[in-house]
PDB file of N, CA, C and O in Angstrom:
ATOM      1  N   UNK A   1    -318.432-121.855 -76.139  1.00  0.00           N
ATOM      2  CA  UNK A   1    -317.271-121.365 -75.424  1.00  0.00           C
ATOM      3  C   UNK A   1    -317.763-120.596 -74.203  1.00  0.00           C
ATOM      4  O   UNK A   1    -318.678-119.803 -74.424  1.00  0.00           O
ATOM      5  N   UNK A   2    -317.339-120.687 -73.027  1.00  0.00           N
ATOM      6  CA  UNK A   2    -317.253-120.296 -72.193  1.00  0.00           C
ATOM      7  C   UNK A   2    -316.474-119.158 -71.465  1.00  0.00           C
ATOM      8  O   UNK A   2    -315.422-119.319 -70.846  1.00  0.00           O
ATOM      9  N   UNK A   3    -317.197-117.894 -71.642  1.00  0.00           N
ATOM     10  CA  UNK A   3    -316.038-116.674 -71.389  1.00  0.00           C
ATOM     11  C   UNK A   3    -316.810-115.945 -70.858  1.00  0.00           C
ATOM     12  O   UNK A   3    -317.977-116.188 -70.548  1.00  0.00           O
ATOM     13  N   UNK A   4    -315.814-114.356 -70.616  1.00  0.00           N
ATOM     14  CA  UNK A   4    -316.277-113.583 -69.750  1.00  0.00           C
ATOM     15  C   UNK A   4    -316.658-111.936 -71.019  1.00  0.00           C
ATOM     16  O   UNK A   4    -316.941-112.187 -72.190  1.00  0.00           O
ATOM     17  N   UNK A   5    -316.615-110.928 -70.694  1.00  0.00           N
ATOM     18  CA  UNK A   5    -316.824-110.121 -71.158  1.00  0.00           C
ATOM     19  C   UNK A   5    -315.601-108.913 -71.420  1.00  0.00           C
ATOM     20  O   UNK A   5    -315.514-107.904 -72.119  1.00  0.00           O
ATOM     21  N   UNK A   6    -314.577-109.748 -70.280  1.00  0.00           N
ATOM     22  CA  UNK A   6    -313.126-109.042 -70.303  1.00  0.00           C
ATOM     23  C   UNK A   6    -312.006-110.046 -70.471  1.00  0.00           C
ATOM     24  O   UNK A   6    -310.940-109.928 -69.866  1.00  0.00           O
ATOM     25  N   UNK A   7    -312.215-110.828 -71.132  1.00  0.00           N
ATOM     26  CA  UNK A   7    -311.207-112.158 -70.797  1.00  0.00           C
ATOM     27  C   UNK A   7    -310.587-111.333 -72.364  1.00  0.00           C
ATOM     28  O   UNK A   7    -311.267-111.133 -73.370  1.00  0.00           O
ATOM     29  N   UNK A   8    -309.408-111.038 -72.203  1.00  0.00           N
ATOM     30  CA  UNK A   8    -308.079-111.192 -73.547  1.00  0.00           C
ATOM     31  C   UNK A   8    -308.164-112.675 -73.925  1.00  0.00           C
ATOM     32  O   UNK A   8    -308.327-112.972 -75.108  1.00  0.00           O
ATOM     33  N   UNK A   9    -308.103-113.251 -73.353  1.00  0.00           N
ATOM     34  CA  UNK A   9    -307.686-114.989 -73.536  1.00  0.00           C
ATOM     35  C   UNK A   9    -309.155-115.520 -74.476  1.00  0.00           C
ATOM     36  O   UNK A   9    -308.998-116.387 -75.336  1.00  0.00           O
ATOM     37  N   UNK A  10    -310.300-115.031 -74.268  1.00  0.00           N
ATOM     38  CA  UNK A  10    -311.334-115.662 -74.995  1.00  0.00           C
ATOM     39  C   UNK A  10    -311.332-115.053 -76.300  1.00  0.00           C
ATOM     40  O   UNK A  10    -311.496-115.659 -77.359  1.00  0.00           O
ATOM     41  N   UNK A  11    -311.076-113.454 -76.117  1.00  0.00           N
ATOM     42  CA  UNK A  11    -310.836-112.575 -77.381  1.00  0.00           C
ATOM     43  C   UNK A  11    -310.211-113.491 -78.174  1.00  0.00           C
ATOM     44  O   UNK A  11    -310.608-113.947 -79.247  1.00  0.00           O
ATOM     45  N   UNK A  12    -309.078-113.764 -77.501  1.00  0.00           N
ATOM     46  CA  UNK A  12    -307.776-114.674 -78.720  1.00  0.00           C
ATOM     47  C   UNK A  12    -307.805-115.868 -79.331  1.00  0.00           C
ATOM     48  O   UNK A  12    -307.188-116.439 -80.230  1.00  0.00           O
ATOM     49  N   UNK A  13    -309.084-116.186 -78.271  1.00  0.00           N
ATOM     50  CA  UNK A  13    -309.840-117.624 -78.997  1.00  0.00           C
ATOM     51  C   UNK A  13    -310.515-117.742 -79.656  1.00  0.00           C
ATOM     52  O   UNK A  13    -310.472-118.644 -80.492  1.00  0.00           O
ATOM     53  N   UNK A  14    -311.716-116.627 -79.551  1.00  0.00           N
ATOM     54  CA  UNK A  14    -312.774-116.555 -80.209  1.00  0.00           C
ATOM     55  C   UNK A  14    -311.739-115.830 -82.539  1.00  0.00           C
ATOM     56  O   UNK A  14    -312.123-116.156 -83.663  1.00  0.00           O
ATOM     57  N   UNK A  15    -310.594-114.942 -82.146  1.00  0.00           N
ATOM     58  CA  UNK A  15    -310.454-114.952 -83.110  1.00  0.00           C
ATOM     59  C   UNK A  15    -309.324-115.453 -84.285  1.00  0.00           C
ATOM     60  O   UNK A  15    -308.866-115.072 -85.363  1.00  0.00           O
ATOM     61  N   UNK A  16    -309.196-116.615 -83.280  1.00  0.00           N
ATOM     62  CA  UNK A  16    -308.733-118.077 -83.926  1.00  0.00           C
ATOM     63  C   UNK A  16    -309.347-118.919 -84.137  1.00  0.00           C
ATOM     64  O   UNK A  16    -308.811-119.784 -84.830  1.00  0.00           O
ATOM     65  N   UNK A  17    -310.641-119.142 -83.730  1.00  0.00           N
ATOM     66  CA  UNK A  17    -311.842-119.865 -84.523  1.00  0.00           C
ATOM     67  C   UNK A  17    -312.261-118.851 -85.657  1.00  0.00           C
ATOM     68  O   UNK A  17    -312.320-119.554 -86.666  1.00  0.00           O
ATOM     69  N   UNK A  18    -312.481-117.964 -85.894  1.00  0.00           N
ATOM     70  CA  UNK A  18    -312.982-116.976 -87.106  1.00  0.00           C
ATOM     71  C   UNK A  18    -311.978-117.113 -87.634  1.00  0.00           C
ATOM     72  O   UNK A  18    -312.492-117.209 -88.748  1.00  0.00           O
ATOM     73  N   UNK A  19    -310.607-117.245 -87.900  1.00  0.00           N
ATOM     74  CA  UNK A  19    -309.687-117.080 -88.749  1.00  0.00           C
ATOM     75  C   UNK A  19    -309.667-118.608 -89.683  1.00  0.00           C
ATOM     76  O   UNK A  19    -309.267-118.732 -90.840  1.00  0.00           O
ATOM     77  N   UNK A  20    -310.231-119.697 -88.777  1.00  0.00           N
ATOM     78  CA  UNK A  20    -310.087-121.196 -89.553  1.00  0.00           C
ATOM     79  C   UNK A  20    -311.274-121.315 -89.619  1.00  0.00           C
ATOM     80  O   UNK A  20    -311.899-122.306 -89.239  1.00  0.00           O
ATOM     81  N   UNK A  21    -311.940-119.887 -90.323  1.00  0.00           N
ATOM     82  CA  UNK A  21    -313.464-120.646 -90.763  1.00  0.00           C
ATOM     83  C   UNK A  21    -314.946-120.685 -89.978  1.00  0.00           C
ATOM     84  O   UNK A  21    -316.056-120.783 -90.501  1.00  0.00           O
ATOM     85  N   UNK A  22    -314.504-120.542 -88.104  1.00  0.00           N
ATOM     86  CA  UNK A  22    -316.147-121.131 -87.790  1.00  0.00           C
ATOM     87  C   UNK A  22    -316.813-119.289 -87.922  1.00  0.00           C
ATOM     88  O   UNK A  22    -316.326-118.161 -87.861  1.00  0.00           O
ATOM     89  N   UNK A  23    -318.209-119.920 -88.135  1.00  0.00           N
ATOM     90  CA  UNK A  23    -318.575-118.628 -87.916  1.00  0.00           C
ATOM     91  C   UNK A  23    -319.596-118.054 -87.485  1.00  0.00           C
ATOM     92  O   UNK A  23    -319.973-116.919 -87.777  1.00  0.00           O
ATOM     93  N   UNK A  24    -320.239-119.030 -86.559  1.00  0.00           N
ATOM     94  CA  UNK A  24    -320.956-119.135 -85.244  1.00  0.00           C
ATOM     95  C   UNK A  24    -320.901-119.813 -83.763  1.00  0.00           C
ATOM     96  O   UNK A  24    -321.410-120.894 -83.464  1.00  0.00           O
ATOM     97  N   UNK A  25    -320.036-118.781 -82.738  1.00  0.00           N
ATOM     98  CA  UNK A  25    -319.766-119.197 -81.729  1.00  0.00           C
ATOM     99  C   UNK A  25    -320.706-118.654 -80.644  1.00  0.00           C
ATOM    100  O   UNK A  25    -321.127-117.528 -80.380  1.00  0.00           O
ATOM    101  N   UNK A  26    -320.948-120.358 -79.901  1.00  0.00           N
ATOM    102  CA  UNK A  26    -322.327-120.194 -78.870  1.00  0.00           C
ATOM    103  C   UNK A  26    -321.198-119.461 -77.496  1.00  0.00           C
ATOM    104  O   UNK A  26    -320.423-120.105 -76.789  1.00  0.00           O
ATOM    105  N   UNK A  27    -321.414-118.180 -77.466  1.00  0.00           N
ATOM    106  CA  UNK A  27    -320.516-118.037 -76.099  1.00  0.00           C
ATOM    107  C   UNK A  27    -321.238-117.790 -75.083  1.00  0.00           C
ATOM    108  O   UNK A  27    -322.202-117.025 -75.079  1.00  0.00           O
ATOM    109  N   UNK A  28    -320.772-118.495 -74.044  1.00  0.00           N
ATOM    110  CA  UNK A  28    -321.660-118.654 -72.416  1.00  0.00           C
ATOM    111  C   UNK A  28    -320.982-117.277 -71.355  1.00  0.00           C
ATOM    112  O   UNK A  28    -319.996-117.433 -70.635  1.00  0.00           O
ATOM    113  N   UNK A  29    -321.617-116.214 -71.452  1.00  0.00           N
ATOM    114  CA  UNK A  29    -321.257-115.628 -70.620  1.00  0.00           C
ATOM    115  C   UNK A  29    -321.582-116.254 -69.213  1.00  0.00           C
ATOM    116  O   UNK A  29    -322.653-116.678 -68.780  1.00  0.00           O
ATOM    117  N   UNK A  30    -320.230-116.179 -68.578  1.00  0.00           N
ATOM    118  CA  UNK A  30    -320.737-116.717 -66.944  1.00  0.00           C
ATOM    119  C   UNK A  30    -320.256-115.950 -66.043  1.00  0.00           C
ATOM    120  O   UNK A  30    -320.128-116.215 -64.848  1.00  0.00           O
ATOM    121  N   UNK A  31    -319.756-114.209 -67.030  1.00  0.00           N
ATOM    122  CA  UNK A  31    -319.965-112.636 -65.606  1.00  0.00           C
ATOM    123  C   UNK A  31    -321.183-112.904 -65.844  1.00  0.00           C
ATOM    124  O   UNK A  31    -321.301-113.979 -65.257  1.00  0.00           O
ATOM    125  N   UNK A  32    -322.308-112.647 -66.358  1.00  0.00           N
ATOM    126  CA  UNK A  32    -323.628-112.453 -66.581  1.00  0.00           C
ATOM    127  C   UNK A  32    -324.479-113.895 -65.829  1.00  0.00           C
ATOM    128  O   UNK A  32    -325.706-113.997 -65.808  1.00  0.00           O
ATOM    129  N   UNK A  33    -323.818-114.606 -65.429  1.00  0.00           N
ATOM    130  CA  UNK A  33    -324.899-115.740 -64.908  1.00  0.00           C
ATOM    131  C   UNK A  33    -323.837-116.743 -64.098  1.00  0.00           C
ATOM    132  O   UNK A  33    -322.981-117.536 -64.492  1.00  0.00           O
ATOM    133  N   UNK A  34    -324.156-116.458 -63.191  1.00  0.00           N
ATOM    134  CA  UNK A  34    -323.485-117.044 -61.709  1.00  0.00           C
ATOM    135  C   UNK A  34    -323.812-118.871 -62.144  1.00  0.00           C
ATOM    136  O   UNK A  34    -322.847-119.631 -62.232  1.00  0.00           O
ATOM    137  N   UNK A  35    -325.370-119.430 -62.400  1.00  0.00           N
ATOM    138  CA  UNK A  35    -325.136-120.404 -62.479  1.00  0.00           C
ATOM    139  C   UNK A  35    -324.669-120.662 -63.735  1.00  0.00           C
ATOM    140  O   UNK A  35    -324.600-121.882 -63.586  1.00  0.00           O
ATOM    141  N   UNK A  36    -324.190-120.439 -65.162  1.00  0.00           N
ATOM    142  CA  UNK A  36    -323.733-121.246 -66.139  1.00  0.00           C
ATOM    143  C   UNK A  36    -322.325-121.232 -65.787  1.00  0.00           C
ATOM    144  O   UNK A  36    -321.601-121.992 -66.429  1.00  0.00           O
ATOM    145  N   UNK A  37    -321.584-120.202 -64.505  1.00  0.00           N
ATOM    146  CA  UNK A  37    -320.312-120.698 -64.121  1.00  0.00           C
ATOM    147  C   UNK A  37    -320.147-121.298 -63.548  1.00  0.00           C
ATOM    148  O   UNK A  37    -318.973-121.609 -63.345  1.00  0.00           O
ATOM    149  N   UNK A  38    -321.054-121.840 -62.937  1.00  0.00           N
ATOM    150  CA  UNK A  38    -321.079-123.341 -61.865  1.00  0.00           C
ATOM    151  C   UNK A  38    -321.194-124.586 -62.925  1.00  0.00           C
ATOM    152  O   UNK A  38    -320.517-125.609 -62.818  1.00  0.00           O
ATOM    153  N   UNK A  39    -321.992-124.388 -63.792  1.00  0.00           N
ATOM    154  CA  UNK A  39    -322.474-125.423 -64.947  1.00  0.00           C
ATOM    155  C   UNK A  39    -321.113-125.799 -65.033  1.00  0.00           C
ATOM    156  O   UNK A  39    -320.618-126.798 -64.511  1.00  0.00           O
ATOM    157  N   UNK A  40    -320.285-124.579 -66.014  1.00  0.00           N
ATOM    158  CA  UNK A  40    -318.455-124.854 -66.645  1.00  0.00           C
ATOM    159  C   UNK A  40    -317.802-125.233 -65.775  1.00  0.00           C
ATOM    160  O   UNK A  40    -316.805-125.855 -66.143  1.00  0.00           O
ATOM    161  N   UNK A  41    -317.947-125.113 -64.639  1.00  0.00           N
ATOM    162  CA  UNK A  41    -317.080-125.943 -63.641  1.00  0.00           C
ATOM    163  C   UNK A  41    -317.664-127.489 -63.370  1.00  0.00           C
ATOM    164  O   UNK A  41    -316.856-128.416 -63.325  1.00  0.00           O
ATOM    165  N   UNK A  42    -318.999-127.717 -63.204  1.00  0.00           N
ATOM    166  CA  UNK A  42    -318.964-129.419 -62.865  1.00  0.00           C
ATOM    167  C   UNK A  42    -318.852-130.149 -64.571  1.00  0.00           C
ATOM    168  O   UNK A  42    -318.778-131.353 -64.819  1.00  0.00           O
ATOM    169  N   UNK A  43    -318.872-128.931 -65.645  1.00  0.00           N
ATOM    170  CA  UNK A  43    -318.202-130.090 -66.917  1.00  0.00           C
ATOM    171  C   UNK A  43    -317.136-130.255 -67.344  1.00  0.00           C
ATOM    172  O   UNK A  43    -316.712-131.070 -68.164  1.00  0.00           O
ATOM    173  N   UNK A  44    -316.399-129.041 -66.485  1.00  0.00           N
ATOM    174  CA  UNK A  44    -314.443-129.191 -67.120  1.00  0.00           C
ATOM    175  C   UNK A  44    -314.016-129.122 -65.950  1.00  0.00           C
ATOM    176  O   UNK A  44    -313.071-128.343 -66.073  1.00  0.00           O
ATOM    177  N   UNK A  45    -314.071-129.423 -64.837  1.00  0.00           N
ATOM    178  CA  UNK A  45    -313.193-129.172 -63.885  1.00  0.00           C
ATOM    179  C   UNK A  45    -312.744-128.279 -63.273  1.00  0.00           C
ATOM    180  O   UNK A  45    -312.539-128.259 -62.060  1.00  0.00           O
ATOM    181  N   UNK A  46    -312.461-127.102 -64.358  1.00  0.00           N
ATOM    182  CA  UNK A  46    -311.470-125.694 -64.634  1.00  0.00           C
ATOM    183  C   UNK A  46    -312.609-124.268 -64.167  1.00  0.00           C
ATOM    184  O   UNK A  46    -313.822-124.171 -64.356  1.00  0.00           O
ATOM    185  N   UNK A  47    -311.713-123.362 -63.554  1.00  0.00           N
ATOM    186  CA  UNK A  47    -312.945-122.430 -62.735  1.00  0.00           C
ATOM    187  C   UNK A  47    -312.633-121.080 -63.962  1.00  0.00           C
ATOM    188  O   UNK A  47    -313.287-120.037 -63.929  1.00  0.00           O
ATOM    189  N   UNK A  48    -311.509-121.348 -65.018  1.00  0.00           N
ATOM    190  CA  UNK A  48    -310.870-119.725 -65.381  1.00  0.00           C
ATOM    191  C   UNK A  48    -311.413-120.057 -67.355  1.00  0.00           C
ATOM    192  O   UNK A  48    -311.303-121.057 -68.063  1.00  0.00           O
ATOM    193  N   UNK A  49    -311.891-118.885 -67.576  1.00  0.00           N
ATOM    194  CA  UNK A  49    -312.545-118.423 -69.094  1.00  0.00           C
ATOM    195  C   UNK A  49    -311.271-118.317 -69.993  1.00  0.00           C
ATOM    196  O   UNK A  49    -310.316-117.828 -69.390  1.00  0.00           O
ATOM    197  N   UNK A  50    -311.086-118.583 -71.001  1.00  0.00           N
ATOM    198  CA  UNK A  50    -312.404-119.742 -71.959  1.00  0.00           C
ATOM    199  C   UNK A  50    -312.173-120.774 -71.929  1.00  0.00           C
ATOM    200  O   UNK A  50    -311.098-121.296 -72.224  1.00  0.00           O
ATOM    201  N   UNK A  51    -313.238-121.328 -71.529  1.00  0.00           N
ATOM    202  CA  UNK A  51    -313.445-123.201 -71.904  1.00  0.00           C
ATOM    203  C   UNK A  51    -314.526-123.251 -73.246  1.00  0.00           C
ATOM    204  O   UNK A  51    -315.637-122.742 -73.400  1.00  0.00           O
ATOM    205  N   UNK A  52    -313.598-124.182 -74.219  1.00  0.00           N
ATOM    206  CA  UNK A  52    -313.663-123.993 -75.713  1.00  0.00           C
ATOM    207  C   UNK A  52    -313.907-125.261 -75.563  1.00  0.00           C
ATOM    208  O   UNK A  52    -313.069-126.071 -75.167  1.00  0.00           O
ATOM    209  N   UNK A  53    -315.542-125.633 -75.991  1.00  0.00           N
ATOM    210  CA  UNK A  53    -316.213-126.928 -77.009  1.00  0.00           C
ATOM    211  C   UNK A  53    -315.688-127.240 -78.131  1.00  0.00           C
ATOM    212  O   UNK A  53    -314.811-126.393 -78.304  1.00  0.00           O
ATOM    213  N   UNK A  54    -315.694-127.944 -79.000  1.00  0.00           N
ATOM    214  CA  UNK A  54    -316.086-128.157 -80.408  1.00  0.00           C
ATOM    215  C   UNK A  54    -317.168-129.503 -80.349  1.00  0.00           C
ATOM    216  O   UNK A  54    -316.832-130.687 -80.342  1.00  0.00           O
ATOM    217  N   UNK A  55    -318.118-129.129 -80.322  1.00  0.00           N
ATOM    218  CA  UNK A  55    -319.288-130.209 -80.397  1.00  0.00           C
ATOM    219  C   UNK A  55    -318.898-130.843 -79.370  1.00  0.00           C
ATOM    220  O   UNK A  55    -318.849-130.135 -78.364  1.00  0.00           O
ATOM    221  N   UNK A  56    -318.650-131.728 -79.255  1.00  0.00           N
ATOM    222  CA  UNK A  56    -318.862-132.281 -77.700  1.00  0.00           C
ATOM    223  C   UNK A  56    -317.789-132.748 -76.899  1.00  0.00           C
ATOM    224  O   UNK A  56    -317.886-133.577 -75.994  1.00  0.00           O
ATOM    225  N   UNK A  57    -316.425-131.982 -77.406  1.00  0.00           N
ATOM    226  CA  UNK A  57    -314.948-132.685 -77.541  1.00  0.00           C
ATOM    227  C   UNK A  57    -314.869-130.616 -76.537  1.00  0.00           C
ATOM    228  O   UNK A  57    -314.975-129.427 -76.835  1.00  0.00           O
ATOM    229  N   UNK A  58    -314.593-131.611 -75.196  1.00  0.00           N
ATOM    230  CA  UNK A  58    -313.786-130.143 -74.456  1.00  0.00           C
ATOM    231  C   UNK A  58    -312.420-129.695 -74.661  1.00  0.00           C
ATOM    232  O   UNK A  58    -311.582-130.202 -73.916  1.00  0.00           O
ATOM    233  N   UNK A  59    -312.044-128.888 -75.481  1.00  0.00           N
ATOM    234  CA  UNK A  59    -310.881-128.568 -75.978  1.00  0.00           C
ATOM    235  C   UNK A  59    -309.987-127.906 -75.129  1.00  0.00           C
ATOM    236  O   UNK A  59    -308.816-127.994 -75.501  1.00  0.00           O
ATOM    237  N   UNK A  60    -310.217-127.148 -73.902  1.00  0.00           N
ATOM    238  CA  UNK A  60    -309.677-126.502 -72.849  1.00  0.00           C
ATOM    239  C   UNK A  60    -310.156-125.172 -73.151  1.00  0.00           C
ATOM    240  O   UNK A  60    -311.293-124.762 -73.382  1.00  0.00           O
ATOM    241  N   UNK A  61    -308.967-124.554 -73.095  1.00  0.00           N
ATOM    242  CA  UNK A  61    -308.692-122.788 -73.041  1.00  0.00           C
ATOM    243  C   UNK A  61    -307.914-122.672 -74.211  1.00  0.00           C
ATOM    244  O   UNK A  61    -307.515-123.580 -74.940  1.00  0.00           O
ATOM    245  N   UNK A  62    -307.677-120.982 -74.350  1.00  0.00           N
ATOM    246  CA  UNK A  62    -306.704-120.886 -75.167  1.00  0.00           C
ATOM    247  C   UNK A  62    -305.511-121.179 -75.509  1.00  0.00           C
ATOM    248  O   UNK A  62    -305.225-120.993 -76.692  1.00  0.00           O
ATOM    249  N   UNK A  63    -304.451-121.727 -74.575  1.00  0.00           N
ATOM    250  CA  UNK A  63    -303.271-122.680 -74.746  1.00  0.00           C
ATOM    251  C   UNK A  63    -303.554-123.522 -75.570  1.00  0.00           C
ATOM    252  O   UNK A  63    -303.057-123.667 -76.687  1.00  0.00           O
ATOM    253  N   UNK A  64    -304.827-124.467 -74.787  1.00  0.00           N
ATOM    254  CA  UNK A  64    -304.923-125.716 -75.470  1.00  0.00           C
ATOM    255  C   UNK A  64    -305.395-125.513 -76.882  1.00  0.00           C
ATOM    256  O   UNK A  64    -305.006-126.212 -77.817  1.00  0.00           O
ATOM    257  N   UNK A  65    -306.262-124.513 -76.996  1.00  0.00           N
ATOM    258  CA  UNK A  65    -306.961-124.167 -78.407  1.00  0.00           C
ATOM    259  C   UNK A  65    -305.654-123.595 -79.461  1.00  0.00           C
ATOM    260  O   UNK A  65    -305.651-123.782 -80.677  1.00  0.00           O
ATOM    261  N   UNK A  66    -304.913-123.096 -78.938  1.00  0.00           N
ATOM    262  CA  UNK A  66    -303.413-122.665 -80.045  1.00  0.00           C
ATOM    263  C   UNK A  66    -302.589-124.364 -80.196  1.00  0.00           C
ATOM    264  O   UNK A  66    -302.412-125.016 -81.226  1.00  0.00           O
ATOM    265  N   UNK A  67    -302.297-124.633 -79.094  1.00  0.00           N
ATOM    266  CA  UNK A  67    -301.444-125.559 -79.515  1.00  0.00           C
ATOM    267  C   UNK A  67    -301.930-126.667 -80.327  1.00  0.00           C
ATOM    268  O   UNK A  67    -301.208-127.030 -81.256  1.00  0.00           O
ATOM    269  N   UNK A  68    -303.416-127.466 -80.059  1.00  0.00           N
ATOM    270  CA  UNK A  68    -304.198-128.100 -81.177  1.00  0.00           C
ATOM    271  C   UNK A  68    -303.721-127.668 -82.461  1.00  0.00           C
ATOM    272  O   UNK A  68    -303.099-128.301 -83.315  1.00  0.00           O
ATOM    273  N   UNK A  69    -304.173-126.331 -82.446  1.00  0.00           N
ATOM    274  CA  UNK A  69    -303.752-125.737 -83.791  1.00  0.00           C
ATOM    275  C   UNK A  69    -302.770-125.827 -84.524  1.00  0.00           C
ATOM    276  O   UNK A  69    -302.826-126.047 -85.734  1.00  0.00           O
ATOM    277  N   UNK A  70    -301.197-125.576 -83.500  1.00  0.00           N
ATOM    278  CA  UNK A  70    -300.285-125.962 -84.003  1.00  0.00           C
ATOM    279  C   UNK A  70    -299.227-127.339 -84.489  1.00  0.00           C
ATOM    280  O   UNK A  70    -298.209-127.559 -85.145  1.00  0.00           O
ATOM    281  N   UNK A  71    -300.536-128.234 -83.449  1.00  0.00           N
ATOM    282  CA  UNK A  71    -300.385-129.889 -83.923  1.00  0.00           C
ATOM    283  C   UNK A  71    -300.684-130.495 -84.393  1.00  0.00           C
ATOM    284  O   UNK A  71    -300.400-131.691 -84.323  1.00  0.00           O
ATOM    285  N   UNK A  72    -301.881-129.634 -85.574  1.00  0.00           N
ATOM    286  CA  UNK A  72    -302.644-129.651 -86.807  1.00  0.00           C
ATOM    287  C   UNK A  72    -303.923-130.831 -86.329  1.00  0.00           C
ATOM    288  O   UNK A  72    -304.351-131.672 -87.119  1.00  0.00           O
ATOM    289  N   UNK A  73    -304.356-130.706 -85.051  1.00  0.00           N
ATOM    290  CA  UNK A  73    -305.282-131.320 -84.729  1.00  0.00           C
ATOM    291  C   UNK A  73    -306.995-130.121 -84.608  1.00  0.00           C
ATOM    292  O   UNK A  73    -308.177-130.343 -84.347  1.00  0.00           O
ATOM    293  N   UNK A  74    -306.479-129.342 -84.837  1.00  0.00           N
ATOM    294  CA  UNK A  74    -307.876-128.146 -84.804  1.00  0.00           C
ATOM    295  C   UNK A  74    -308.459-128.478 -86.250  1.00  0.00           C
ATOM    296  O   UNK A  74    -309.683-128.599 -86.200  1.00  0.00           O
ATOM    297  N   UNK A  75    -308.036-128.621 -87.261  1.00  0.00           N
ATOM    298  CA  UNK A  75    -308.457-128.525 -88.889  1.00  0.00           C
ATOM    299  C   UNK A  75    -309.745-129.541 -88.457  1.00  0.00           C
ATOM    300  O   UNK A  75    -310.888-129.107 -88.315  1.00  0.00           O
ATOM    301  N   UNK A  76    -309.488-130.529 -88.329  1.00  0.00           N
ATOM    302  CA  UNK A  76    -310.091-132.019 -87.892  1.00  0.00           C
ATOM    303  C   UNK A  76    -311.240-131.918 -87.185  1.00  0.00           C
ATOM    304  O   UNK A  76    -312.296-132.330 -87.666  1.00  0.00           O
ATOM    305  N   UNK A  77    -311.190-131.487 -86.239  1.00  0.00           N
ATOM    306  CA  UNK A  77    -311.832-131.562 -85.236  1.00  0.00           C
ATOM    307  C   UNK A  77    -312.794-130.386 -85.481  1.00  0.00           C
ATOM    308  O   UNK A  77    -313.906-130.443 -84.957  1.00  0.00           O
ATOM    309  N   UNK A  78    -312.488-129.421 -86.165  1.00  0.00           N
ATOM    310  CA  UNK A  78    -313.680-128.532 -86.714  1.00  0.00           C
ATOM    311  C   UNK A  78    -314.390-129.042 -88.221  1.00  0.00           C
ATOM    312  O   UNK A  78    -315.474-128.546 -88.531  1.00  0.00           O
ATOM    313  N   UNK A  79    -313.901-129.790 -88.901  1.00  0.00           N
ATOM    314  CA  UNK A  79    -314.512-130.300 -89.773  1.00  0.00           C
ATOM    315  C   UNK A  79    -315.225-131.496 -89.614  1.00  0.00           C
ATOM    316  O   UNK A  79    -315.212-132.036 -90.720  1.00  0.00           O
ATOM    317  N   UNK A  80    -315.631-131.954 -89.088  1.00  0.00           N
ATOM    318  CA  UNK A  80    -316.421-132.787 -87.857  1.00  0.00           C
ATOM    319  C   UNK A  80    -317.718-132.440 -87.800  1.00  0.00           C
ATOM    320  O   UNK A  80    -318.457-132.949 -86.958  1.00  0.00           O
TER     321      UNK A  80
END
């Protein structure tokens, strides 16, 4: 996952993955490193934290990471 050190939005992601179970998240700080925020931009398009992996499936941000959830497509895709 891709976040910052003040992002609310990654907070809320990071503890909606701990709530369904994961319980090691690789997070890319990119306040701390100018280039891994260039990296998250030429692999998602998207310039704003968190951009949420699951193995190799770019899941978006936190919108996208709740609503998965609520379209019962997160269970899946973390049991993978």
């Amino acid at each position: 996952m891709y976040s910052t050190g003040v992002c609310p939005y990654c907070l809320r992601a990071e503890q909606l993955l701990v709530r369904k179970g994961v319980a090691d998240i690789d997070k890319i700080r990119v306040d701390l490193d100018p280039a891994r925020r260039d990296e998250m931009v030429a692999r998602t398009g998207r310039r704003t934290v968190p951009q949420i992996y699951i193995g190799e499936t770019h899941v978006g941000g936190f919108d996208e990471l709740a609503a998965l959830d609520r379209a019962g497509g997160l269970d899946p895709l973390l049991a993978t």
